[in-house]
One Martini backbone bead per residue (centre of mass of N, CA, C, O) as a GRO file, in nm:
protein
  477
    1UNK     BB    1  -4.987  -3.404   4.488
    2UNK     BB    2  -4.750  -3.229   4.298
    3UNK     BB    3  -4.471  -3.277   4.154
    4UNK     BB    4  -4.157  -3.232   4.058
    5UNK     BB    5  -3.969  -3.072   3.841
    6UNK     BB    6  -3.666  -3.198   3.667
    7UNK     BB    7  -3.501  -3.054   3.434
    8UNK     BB    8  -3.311  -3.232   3.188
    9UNK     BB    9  -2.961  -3.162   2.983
   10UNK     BB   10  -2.854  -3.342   2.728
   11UNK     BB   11  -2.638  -3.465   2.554
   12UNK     BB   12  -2.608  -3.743   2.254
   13UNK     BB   13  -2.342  -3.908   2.146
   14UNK     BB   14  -2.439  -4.200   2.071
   15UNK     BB   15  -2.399  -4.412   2.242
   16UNK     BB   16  -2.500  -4.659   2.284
   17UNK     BB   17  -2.720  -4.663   2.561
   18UNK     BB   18  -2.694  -4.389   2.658
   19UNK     BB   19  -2.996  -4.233   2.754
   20UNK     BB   20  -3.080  -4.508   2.871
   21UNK     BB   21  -2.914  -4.432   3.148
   22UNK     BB   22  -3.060  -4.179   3.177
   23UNK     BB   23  -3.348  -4.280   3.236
   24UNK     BB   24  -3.255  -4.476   3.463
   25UNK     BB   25  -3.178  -4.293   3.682
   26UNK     BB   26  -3.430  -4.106   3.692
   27UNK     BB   27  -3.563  -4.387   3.772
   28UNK     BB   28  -3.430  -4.413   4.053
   29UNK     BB   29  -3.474  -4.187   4.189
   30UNK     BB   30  -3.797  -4.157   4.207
   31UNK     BB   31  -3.818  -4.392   4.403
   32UNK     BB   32  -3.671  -4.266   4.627
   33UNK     BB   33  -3.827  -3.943   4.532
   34UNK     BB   34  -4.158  -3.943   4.459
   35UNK     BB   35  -4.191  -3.613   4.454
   36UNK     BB   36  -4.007  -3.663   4.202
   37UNK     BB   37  -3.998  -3.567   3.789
   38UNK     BB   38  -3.780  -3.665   3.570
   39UNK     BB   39  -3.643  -3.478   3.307
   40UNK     BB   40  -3.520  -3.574   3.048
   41UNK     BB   41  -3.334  -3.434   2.769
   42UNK     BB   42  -3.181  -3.459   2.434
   43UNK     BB   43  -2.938  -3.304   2.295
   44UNK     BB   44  -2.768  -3.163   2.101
   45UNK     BB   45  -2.447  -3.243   2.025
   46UNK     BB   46  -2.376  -2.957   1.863
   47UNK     BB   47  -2.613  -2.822   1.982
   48UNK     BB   48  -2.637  -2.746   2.344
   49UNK     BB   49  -2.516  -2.488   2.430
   50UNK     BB   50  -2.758  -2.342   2.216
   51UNK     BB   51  -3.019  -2.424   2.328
   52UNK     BB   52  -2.996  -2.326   2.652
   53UNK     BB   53  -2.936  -2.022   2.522
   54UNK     BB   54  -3.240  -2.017   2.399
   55UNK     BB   55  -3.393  -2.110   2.643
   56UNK     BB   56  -3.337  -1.866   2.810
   57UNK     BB   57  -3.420  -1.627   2.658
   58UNK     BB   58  -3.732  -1.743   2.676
   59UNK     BB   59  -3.775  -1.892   2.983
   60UNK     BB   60  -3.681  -2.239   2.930
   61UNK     BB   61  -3.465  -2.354   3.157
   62UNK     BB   62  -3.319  -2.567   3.274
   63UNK     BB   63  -3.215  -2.689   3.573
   64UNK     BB   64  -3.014  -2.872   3.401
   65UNK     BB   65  -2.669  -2.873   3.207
   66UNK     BB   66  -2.480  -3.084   3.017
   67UNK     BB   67  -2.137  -2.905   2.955
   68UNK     BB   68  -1.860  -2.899   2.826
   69UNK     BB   69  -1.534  -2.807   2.946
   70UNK     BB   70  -1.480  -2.580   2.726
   71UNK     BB   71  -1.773  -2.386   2.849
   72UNK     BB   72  -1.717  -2.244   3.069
   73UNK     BB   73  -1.722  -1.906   3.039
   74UNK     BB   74  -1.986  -1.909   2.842
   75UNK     BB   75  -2.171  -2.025   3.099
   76UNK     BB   76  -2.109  -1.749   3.256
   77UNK     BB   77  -2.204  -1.569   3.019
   78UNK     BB   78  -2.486  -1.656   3.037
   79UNK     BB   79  -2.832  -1.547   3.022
   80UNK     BB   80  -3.143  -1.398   3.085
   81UNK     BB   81  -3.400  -1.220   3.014
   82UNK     BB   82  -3.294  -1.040   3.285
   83UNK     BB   83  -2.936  -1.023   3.254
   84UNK     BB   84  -2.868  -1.305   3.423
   85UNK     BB   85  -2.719  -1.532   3.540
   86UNK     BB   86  -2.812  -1.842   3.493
   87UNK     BB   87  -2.548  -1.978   3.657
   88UNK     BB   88  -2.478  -2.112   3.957
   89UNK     BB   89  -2.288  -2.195   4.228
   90UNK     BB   90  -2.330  -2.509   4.313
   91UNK     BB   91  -2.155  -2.439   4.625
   92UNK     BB   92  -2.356  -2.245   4.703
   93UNK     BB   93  -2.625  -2.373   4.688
   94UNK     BB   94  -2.549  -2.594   4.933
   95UNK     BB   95  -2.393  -2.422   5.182
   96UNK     BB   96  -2.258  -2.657   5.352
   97UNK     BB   97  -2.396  -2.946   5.299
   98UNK     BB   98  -2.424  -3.300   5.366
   99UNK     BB   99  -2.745  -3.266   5.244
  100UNK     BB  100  -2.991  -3.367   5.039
  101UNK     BB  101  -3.302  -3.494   5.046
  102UNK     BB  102  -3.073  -3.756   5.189
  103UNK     BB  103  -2.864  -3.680   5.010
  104UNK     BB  104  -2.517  -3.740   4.981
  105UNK     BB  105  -2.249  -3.492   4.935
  106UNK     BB  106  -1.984  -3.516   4.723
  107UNK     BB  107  -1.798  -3.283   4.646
  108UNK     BB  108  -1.574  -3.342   4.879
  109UNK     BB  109  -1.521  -3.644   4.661
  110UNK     BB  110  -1.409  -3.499   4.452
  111UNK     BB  111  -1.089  -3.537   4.227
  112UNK     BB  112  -0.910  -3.288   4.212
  113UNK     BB  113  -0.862  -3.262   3.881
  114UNK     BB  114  -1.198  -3.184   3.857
  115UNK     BB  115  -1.233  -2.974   4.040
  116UNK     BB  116  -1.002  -2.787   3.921
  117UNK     BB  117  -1.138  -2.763   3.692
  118UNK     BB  118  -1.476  -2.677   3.761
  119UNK     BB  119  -1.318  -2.406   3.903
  120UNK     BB  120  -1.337  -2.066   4.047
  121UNK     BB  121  -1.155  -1.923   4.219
  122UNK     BB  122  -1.228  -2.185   4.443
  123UNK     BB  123  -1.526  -2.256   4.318
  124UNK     BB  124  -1.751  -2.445   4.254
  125UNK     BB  125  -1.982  -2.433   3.970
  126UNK     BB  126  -2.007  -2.744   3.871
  127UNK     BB  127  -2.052  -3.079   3.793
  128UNK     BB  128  -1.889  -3.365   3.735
  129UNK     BB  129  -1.969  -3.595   3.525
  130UNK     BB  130  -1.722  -3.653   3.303
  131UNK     BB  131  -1.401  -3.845   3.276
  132UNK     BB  132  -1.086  -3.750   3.110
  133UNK     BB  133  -0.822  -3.887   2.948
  134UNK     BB  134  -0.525  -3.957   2.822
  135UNK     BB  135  -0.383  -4.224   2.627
  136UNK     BB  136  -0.165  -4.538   2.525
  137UNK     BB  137  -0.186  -4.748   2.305
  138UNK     BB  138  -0.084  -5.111   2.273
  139UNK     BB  139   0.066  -5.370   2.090
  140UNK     BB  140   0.218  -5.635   2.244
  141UNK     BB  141   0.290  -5.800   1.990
  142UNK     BB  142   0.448  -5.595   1.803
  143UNK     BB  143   0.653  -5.530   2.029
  144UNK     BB  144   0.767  -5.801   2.097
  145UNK     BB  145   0.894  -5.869   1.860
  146UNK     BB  146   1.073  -5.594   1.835
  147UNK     BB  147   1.166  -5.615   2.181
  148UNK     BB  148   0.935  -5.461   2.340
  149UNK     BB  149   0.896  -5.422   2.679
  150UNK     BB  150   0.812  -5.110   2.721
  151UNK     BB  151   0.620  -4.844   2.754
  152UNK     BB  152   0.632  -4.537   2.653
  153UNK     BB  153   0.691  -4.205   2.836
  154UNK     BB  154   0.868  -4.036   2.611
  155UNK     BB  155   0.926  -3.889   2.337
  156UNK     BB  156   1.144  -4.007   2.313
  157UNK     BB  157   1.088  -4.319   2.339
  158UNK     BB  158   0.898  -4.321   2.155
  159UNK     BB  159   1.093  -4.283   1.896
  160UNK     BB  160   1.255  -4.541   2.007
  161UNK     BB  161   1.039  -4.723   1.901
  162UNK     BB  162   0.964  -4.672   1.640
  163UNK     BB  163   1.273  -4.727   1.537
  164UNK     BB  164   1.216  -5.041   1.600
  165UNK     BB  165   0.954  -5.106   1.458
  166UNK     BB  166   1.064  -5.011   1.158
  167UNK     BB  167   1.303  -5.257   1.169
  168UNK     BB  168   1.139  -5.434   1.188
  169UNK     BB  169   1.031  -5.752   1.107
  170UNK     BB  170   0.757  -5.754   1.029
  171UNK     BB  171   0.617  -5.458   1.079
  172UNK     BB  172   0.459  -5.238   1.088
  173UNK     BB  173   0.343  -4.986   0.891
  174UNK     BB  174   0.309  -4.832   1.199
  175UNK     BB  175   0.383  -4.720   1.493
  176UNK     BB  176   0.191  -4.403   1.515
  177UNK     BB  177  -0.083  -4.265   1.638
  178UNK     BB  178  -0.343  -3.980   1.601
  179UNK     BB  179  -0.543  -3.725   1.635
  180UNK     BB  180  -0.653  -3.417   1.525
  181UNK     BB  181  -0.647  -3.271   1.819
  182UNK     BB  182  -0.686  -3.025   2.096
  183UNK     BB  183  -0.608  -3.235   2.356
  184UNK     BB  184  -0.342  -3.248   2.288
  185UNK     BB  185  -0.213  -3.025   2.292
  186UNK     BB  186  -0.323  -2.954   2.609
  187UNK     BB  187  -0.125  -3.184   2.692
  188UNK     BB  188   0.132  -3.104   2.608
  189UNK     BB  189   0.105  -2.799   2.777
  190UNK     BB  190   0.070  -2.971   3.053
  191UNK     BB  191   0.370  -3.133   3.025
  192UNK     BB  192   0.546  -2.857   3.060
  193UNK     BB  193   0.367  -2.563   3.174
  194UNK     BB  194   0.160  -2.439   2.981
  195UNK     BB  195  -0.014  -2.219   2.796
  196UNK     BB  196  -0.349  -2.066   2.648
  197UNK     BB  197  -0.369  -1.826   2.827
  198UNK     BB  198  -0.395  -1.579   3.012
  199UNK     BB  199  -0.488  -1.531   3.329
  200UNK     BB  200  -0.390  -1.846   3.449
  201UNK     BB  201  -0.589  -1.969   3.176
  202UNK     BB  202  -0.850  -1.777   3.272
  203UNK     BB  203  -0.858  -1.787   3.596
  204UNK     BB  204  -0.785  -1.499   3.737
  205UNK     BB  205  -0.957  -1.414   3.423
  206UNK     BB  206  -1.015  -1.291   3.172
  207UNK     BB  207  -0.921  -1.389   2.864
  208UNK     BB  208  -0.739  -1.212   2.590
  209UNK     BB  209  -0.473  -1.391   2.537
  210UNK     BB  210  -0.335  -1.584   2.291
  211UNK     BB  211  -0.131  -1.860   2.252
  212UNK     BB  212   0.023  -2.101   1.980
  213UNK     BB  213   0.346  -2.003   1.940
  214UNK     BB  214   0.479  -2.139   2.200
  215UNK     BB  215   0.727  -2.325   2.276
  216UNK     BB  216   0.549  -2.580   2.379
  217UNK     BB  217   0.406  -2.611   2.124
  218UNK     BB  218   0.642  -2.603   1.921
  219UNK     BB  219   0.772  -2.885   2.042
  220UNK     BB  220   0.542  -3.042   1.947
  221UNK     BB  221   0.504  -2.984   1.648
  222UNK     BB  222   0.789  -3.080   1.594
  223UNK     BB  223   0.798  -3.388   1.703
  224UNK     BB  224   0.550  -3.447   1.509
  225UNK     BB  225   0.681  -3.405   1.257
  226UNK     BB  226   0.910  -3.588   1.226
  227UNK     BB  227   0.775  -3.843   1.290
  228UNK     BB  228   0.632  -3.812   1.007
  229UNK     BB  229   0.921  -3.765   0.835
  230UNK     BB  230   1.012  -4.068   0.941
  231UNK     BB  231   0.729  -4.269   0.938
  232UNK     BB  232   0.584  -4.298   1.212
  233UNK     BB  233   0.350  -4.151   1.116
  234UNK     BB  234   0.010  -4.137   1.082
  235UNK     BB  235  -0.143  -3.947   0.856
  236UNK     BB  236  -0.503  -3.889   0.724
  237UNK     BB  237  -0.604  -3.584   0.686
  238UNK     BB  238  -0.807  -3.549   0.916
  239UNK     BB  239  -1.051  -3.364   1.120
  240UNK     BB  240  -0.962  -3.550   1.328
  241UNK     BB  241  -0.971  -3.881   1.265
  242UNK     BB  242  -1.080  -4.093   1.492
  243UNK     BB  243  -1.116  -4.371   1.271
  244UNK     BB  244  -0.890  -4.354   1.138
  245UNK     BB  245  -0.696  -4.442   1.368
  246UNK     BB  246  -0.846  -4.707   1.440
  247UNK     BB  247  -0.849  -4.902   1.235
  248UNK     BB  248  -0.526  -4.945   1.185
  249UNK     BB  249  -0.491  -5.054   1.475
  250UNK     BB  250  -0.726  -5.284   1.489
  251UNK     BB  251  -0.539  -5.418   1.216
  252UNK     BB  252  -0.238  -5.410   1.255
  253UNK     BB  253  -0.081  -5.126   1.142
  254UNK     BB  254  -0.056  -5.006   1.434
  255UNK     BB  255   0.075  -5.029   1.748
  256UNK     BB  256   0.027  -4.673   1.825
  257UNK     BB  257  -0.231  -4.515   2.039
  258UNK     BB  258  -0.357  -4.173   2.078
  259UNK     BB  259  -0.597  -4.142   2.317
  260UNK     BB  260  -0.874  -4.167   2.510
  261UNK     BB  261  -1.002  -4.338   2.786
  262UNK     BB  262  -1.271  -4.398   2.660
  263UNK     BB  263  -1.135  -4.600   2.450
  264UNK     BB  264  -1.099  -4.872   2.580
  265UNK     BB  265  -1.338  -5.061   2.533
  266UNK     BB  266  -1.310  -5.029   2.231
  267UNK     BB  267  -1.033  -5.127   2.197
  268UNK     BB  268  -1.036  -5.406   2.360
  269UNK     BB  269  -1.248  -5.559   2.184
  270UNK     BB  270  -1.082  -5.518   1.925
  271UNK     BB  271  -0.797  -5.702   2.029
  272UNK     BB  272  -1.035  -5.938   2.048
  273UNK     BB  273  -1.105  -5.949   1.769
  274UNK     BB  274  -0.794  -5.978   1.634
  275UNK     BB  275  -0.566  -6.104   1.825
  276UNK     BB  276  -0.498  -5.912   2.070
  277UNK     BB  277  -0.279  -5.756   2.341
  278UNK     BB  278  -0.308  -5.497   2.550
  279UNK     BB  279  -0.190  -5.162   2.640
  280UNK     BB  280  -0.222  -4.894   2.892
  281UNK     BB  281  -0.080  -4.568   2.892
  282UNK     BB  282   0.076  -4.265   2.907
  283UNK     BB  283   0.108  -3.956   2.819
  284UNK     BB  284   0.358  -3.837   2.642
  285UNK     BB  285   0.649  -3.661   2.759
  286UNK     BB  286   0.911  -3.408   2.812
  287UNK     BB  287   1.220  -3.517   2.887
  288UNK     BB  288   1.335  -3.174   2.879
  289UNK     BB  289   1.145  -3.109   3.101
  290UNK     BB  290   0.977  -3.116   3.332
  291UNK     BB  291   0.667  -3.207   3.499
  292UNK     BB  292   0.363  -3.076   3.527
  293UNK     BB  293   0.161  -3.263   3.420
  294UNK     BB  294  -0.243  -3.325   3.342
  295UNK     BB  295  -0.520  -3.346   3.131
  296UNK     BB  296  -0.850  -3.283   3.121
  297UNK     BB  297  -1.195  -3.389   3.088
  298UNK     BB  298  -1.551  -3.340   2.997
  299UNK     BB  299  -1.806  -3.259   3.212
  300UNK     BB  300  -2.074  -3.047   3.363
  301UNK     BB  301  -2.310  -2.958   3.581
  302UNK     BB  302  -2.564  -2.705   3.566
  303UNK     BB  303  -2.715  -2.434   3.804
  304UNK     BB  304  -2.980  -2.281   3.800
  305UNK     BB  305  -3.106  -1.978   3.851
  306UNK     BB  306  -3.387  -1.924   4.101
  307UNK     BB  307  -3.514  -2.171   4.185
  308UNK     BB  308  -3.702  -2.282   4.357
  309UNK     BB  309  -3.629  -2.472   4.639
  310UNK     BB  310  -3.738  -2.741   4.538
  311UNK     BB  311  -3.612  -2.763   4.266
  312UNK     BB  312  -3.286  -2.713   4.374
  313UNK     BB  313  -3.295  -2.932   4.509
  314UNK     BB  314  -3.378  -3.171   4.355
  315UNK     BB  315  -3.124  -3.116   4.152
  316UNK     BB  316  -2.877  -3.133   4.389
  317UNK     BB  317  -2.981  -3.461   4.458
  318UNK     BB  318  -2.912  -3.579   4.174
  319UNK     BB  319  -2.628  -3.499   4.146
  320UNK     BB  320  -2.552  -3.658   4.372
  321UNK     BB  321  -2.667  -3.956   4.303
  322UNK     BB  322  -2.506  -3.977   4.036
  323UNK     BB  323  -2.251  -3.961   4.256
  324UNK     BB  324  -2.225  -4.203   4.378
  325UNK     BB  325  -2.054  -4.476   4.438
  326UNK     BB  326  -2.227  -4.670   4.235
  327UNK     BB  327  -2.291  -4.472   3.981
  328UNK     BB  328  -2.047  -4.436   3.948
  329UNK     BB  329  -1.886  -4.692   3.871
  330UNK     BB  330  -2.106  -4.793   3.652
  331UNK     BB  331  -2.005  -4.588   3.462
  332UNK     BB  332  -1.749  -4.672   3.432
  333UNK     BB  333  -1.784  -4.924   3.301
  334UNK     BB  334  -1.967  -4.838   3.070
  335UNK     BB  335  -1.728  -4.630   2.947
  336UNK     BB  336  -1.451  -4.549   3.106
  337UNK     BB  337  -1.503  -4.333   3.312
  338UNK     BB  338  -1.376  -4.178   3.520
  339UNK     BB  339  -1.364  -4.188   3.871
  340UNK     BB  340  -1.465  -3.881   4.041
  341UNK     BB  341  -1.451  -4.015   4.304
  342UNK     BB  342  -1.347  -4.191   4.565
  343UNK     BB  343  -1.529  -4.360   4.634
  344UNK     BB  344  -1.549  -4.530   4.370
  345UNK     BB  345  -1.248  -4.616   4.355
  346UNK     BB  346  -1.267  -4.771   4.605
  347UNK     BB  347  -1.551  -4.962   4.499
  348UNK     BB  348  -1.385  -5.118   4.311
  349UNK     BB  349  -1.137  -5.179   4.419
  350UNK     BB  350  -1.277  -5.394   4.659
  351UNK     BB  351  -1.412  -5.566   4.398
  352UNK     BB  352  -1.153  -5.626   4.196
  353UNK     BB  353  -1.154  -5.428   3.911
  354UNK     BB  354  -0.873  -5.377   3.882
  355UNK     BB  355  -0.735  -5.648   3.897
  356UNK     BB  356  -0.910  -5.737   3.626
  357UNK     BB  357  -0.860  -5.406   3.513
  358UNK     BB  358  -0.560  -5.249   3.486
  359UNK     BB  359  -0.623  -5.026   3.224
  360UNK     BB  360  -0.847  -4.860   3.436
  361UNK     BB  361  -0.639  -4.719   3.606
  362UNK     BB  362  -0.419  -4.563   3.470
  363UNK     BB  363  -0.566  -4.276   3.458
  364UNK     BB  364  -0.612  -4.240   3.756
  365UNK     BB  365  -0.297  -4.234   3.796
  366UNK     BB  366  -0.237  -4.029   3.603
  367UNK     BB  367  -0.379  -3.761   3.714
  368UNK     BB  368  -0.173  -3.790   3.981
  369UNK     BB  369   0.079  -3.795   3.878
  370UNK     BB  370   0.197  -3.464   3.990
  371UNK     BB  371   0.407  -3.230   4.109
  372UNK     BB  372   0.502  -3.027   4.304
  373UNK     BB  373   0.433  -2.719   4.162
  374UNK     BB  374   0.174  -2.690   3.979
  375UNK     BB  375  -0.028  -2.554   3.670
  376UNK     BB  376  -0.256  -2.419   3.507
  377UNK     BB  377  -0.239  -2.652   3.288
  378UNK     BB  378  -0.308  -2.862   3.414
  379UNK     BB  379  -0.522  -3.134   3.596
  380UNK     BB  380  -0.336  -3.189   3.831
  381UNK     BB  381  -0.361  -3.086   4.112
  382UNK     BB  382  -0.447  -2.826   4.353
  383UNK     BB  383  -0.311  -2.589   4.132
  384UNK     BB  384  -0.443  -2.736   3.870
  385UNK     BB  385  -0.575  -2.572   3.521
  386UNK     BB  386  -0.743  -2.541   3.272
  387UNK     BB  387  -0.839  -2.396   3.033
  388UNK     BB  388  -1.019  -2.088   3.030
  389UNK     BB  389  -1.237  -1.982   2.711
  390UNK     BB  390  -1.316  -1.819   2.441
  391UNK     BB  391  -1.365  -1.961   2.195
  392UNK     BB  392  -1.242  -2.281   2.234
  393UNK     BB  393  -1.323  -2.437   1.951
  394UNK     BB  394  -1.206  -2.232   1.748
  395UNK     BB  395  -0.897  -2.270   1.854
  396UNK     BB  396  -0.910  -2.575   1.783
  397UNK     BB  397  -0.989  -2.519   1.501
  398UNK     BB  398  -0.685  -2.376   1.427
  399UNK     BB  399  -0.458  -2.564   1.525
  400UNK     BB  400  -0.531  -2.799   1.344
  401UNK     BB  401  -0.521  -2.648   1.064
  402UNK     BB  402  -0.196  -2.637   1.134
  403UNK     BB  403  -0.069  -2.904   1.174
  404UNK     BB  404  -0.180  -2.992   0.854
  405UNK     BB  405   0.035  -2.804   0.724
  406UNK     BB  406   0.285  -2.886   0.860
  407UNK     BB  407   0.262  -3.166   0.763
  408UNK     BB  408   0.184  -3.115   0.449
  409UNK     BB  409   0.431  -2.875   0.452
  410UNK     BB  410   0.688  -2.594   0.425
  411UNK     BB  411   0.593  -2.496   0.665
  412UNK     BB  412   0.709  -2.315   0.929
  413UNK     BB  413   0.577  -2.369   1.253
  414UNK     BB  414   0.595  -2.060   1.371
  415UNK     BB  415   0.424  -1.920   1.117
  416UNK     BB  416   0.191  -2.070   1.153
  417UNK     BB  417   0.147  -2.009   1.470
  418UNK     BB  418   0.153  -1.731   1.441
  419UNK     BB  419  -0.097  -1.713   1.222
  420UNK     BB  420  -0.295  -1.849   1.441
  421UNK     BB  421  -0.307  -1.638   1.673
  422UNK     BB  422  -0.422  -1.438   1.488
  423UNK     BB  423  -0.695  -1.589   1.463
  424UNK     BB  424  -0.755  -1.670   1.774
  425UNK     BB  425  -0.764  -1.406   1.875
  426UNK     BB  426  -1.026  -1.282   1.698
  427UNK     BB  427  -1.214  -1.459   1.830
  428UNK     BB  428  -1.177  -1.353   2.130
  429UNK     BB  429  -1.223  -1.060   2.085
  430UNK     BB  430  -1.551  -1.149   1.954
  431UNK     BB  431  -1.634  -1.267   2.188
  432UNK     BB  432  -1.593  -1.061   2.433
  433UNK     BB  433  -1.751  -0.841   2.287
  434UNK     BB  434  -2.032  -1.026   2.346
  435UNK     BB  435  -2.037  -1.080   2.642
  436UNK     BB  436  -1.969  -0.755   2.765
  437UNK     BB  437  -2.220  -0.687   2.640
  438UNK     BB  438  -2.522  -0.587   2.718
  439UNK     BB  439  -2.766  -0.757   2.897
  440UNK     BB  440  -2.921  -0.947   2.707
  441UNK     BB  441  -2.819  -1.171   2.448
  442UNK     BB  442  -2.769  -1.309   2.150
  443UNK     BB  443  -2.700  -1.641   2.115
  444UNK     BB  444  -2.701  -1.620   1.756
  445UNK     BB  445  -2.465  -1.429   1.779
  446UNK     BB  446  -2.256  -1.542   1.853
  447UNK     BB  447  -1.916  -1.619   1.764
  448UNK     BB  448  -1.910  -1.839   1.547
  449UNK     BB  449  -1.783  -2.129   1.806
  450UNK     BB  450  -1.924  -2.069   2.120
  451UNK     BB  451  -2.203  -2.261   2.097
  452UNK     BB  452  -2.023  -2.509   1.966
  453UNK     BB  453  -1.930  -2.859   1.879
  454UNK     BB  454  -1.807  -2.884   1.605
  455UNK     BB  455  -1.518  -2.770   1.576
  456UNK     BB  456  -1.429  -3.018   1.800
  457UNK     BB  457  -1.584  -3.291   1.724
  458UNK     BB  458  -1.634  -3.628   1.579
  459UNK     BB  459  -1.813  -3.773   1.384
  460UNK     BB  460  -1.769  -4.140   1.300
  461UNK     BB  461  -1.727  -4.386   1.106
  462UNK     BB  462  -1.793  -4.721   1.138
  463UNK     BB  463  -1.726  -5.035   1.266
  464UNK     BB  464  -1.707  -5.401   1.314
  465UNK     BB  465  -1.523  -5.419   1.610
  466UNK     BB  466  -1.514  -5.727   1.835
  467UNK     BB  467  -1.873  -5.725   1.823
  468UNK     BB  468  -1.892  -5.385   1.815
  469UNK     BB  469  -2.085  -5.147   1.757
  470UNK     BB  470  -1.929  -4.815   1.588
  471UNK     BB  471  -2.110  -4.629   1.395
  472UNK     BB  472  -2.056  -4.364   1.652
  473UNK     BB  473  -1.772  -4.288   1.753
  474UNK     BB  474  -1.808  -3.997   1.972
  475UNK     BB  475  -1.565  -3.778   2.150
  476UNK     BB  476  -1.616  -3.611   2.412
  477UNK     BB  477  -1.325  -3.432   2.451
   0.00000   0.00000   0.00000
């Protein structure tokens, strides 16, 4: 009897051996599930969205796909042959099983602030697969000496930590930096209240209307200039700038850097490596507004419509033993990504992983902090979900070149995001207009880089910090 095959389509992201973990899972599963054949392929890291939605148009779409988190959208509108819709709901494929194929199904046991990210009006549409959000690395030698006893929580602390840095006899040369990335603006304006785009972010329905100009952006872009024009950030120029960033930190040149939650195991090596301290804290929020939550980040398996029904449940349950307590757990360990499932963080706490490393548990903590009613802007409680809308890798690079005019230039921060508002407009509404144009459409035609991870992610070269190779180290956020 001939078995089933499973055709799984992942991002390379080239982290070392990030590939062949995926191949031994898949064959891990084929062990327990001998009637099924796991086939992983690696797709373009930078063009992984456009490789799916060109094998969908052709009829040769994967049954599972794993797209980055601000892909939902796109994910939604992509269409097959027939002009129907590519991929189904999760939650509906599964039909409120407790096992597929023997696997048990975890949906209902991943941790709240990745299911409201990956859920559309309140159904969970893809399976989330790496779990990030932002964090504040710091180097606890260099601030110890300067007198700082406590990591800050807040932009005030930031500022007030900073100009203690900078005042101190042999201190950094920088006390603080971070990459010029989309993720922080995100955070940002989670941790406010705000929101980037119309129909609660998103949310409620497709979004039409980009708004870069809003008080909680501006208020970020100010404070980060500040902090610039008084010499506490280092700014290196970069877009997004992600080793430029890392190496004066790991060099001990910058004392504090905001960065990946996946950037643990690295960061942590370079201080093992360079002989100081980490010290791993929260991402800082505006201590005069409310704190509104919380931003998430990562990839997310998507399951495509129409498959036999052997192939279906077998994708399904593939999705699931992904994700059972132990296969989540040491992905954590191996990655440093938050640990999906509650089952998953619970196995590591009985483990003791959590008391012998103290800094992976930050994350799981930090995306929990959240008050309650909080917005659609954040990522962390039951109520709030980050934003999801088209070309939004476009809006990313619209906003990061308008900070990096205002850090560089005396342009006005309200003007240029004023004028940033209206080119992230103009993508919006060219994703839009072809998206609902009658399907199917071709996805080389999508407008801009709505279909691609060029202009979100960065990859930079980078070297040997802590005897950990480094060649490539690309941010999944």
């Amino acid at each position: 009897m001939s078995k089933v095959v499973i055709d799984v389509w992942v991002p390379d992201n080239t982290f070392p051996g990030w590939m062949d973990r995926w191949y031994k899972i898949g064959a891990e599963f084929e062990k327990v599930h001998p009637e099924y054949t796991v086939k992983v392929t690696a797709t373009s890291f930078w063009n992984a969205p456009l490789e799916v939605a060109q094998a969908a148009a052709q009829g040769n779409a994967p049954a599972v796909s794993e797209l980055y988190f601000y892909m939902g959208q796109s994910a939604r509108d992509m269409t097959k042959q027939d002009g129907s819709p590519l991929f189904t709901s999760l939650e509906r494929a599964i039909g409120g099983r407790t096992e597929i194929s023997g696997e048990p199904v975890v949906t209902g046991d991943v941790i709240a602030p990745f299911r409201d990210y990956f859920s559309y009006q309140g159904e969970l549409f893809s399976m989330p697969s790496v779990g990030t959000t932002s964090v504040l690395f710091a180097n606890t030698r260099l601030l110890e000496a300067a007198g700082v006893t406590r990591l800050p929580e807040t932009w005030d602390e930031v500022t007030a930590v900073c100009e203690t840095l900078a005042g101190a006899k042999n201190g950094p040369k920088y006390p603080i930096t971070w990459a010029n990335h989309g993720m922080f603006f995100q955070q940002a304006l989670a941790t406010q209240g705000g929101q980037l785009v119309n129909n609660d972010n998103g949310r409620a329905g497709r979004a039409t209307k980009i708004d870069l100009a809003s008080k909680e952006m501006l208020t970020w872009v100010e404070w980060w200039r500040q902090l610039h024009r008084d010499g506490h950030y280092l700014h290196t120029g970069a877009i997004p700038g992600w080793m430029e960033g890392f190496a004066p930190f790991a060099e001990q040149q910058a004392a504090i850097r905001i960065s990946s939650s996946n950037d643990i195991n690295y960061t942590l090596r370079a201080a093992e490596g360079a002989g100081f301290d980490l010290a791993v804290g929260i991402f800082p929020f505006n201590d005069h507004v409310p704190y509104a939550g919380n931003g998430v980040a990562g990839t997310s398996l998507w399951l495509t419509q129409g498959l036999d029904k052997a192939t279906e449940d077998g994708a399904l349950a593939f999705t699931q033993f992904l994700h059972n307590p132990r296969n989540a757990a040491d992905r954590h360990k191996d990655n440093s990504f938050i640990p999906i499932t509650q089952g998953s963080f619970d196995l590591l706490e009985s483990e003791g992983w959590f008391a012998e490393h103290p800094y992976h548990r930050v994350p799981s903590d930090h995306i929990h902090r959240v008050p309650s009613g909080a917005t659609p802007a954040a990522g962390g409680g039951l109520k709030s979900q980050g934003a999801v809308f088209g070309d939004f890798a476009g809006a990313q690079d619209v906003m990061t070149r308008a900070v990096q005019d205002v850090l560089e230039t005396d342009v006005d921060p309200a003007e240029r995001f004023t004028e940033a508002t209206r080119e992230a407009q103009h993508l919006l509404d060219n994703y839009n207009a072809w998206a609902t144009s009658p399907a199917p459409r071709d996805p080389d035609a999508a407008p801009h880089s709505s279909l691609k991870v060029e202009h979100y992610a960065g990859a930079v070269a980078g070297k040997d910090y802590g005897g950990k190779d480094l060649e490539r180290m690309v941010q999944k956020d």
